[in-house]
C-alpha positions in Angstrom: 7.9 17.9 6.0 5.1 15.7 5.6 4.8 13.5 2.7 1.3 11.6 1.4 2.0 9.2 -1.3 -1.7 9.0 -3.2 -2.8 5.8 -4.8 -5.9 6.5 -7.2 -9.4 4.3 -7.0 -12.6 3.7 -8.4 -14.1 2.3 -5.3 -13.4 4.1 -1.7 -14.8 1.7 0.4 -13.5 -1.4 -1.6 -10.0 0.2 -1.6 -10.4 0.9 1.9 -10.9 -3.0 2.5 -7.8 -3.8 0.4 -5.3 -1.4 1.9 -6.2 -2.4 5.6 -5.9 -6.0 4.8 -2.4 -5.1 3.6 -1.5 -2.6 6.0 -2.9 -3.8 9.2 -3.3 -2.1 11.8 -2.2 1.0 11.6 -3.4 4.8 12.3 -5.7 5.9 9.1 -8.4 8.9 9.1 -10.9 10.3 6.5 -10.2 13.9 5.4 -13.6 14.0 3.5 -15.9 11.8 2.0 -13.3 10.4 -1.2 -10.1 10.2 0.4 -8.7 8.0 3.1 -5.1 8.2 4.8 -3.1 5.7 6.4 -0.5 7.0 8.4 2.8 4.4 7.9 5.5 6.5 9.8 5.7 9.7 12.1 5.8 11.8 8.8 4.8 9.5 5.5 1.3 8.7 4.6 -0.5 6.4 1.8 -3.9 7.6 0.9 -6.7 6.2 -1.9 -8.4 9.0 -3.3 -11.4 8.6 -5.5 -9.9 9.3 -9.1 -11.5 6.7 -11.8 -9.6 8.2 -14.9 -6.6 7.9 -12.9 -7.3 4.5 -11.3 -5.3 1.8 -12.0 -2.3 3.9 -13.1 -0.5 4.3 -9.2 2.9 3.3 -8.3 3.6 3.0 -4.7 6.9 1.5 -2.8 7.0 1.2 1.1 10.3 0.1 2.4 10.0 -1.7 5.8 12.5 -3.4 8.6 11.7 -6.8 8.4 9.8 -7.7 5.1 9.4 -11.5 5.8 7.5 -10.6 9.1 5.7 -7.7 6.4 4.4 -10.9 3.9 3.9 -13.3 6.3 1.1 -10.8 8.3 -0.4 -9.7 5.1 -1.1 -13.1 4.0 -2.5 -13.9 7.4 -4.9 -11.2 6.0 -5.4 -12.4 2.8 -3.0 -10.5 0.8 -0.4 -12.2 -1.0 2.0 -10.5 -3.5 1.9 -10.5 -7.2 5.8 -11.1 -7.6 9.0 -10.8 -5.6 12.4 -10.0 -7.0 16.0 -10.0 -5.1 18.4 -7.1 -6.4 22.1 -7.5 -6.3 22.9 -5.8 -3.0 20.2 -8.0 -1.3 17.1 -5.8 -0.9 13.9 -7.7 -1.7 10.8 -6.7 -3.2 7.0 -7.8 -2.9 4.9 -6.3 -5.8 1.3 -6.0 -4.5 -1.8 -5.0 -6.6 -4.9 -3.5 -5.2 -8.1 -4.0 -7.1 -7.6 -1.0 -9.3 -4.2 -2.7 -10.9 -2.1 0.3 -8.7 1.0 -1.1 -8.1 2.5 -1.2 -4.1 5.8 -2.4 -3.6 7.2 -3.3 -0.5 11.2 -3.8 -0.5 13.5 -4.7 2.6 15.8 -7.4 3.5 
């Protein structure tokens, strides 16, 4: 199973910007001309699609191993989050939001 988690735009390219800047470095391809994938583990994906009645609307969460080292490298880029919040079992969460208003939430510990 492969899953693709798809965060609507207005702007390809300027989502494009935003989400590598987040991301980093990691494996992405085009599929056509108003989509672009980033490929985040052997089978999960993240991809902006061109969609401007839906822009704005997305809800994304990412859950990585080490979410300190996660914002601290995304800042280095430019990206800082919105809000953070601590739940009662300890998992932490960075609330991120691209230029559309979609919202991408990182949790870990």
């Amino acid at each position: 199973m492969e899953v693709f988690a798809g965060v609507p735009v207005t702007d390809l390219e300027r989502a494009i910007d935003w989400f590598e800047q987040l991301l980093g470095d990691v494996e992405s391809f085009d599929p056509n001309d108003v989509e672009r994938v980033w490929t985040l583990a052997e089978h999960g994906h993240v991809y902006a699609v061109v969609a401007p009645a839906d822009a704005g609307h997305g809800h994304v969460t990412l859950f990585v191993d080490d979410l300190t080292g996660f914002l601290t490298s995304a800042e280095s880029r430019g990206v800082v989050p919105e809000s953070q919040e601590t739940y009662d079992n300890g998992v932490r969460k960075a609330i991120f939001r691209d230029p559309d208003g979609n919202e991408v939430g990182v949790g870990g510990r």
